[in-house]
N, C-alpha and C positions, 0 to 999 in steps of 0.2 A: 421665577428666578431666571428662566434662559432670558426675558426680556430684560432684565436689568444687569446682567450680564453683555450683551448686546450693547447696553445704553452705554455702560463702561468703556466695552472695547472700542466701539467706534468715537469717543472724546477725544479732545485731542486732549484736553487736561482731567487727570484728576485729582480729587484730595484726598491723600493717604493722610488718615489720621493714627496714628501710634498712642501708647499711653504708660507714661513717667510711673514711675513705683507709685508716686503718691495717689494717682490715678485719675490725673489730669491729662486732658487729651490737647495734643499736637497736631496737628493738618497742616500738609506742605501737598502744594501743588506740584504734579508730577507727571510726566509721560507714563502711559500706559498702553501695554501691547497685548493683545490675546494671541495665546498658543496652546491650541487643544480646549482644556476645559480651566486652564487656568490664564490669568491675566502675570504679565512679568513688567517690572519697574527695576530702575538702576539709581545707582545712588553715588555718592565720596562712599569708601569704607567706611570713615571717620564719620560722619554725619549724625546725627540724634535720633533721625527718623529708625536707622543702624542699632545703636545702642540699644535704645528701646526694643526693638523688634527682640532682640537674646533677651531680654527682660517677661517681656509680654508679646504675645503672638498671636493676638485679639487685637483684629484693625477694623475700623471705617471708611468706608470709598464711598465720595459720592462726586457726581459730572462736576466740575467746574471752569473759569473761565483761568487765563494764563496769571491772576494776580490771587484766585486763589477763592475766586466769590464763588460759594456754591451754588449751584444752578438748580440741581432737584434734592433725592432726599437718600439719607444717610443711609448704607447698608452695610451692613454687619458682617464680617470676614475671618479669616486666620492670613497671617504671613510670615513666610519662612526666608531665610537667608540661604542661596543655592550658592554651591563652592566646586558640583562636579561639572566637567569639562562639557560634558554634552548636556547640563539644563543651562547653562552658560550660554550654548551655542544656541540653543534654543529661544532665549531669550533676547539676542542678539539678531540672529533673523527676523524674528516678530516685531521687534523695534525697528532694524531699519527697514522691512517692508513697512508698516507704515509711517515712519517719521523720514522717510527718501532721503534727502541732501543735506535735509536738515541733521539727521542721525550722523550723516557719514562724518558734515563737519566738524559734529562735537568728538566722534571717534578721533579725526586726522588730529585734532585739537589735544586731547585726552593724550595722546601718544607721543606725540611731539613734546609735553609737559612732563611726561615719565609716568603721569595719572592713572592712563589706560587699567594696567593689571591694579590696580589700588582700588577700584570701583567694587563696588556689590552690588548682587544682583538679588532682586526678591520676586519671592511667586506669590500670587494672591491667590485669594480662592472664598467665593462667598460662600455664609453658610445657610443652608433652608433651614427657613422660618420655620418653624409647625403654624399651618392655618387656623385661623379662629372656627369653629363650626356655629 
């Protein structure tokens, strides 16, 4: 698990897949940053990937490329919507250490827009398999 862990955080894209009541799965390509033992993503509040997530909190992450192609192989997760002030900051750190200038511009962007506090933020966290014996 810590190697596909690993393969996650250091992507520069992954695809969070969510999944609709009806129980059809979604994947949108997404920044993804580790902090600690979990991986954090940001979003529009509004967004699908959003909704879903209050719905269901059974996600799929796997490597992929910035349009969305997946690269390896799916792994199985939970995600939560973080609302307090320090996993926020948390997950803010982790992003812009490694998405650098690129993070900051979509911050300066985001703020400038009003956007900024309208974002949500989500933790991931995969879950262990049980091994086959």
């Amino acid at each position: 698990m810590l190697d596909d862990f690993r393969k996650l955080s250091r992507a520069s894209y992954v695809s969070l897949a969510t999944f609709r009541k009806s129980g059809i799965k979604v994947a949108t390509p997404v920044w993804c940053a580790a902090s600690g033992e979990a991986l954090y993503v940001f979003s529009a509040g509004e967004a699908g990937k959003v909704k879903r997530l209050r719905n269901n909190n059974q996600v799929q992450m796997a490597v992929c490329d910035m349009r969305g192609n997946v690269l390896g192989d799916w792994l199985q997760g939970t995600g939560e919507l973080v609302d307090q002030d320090s996993d926020i900051e948390k997950a803010l750190i982790a992003l812009r250490k490694k998405y650098g200038w690129q993070m900051y511009l979509l911050d300066v962007g985001a703020k400038l827009s009003g956007k900024f506090h309208q974002r949500a933020y989500i933790r991931l966290h995969l879950l262990e398999l049980p091994r086959a014996s």
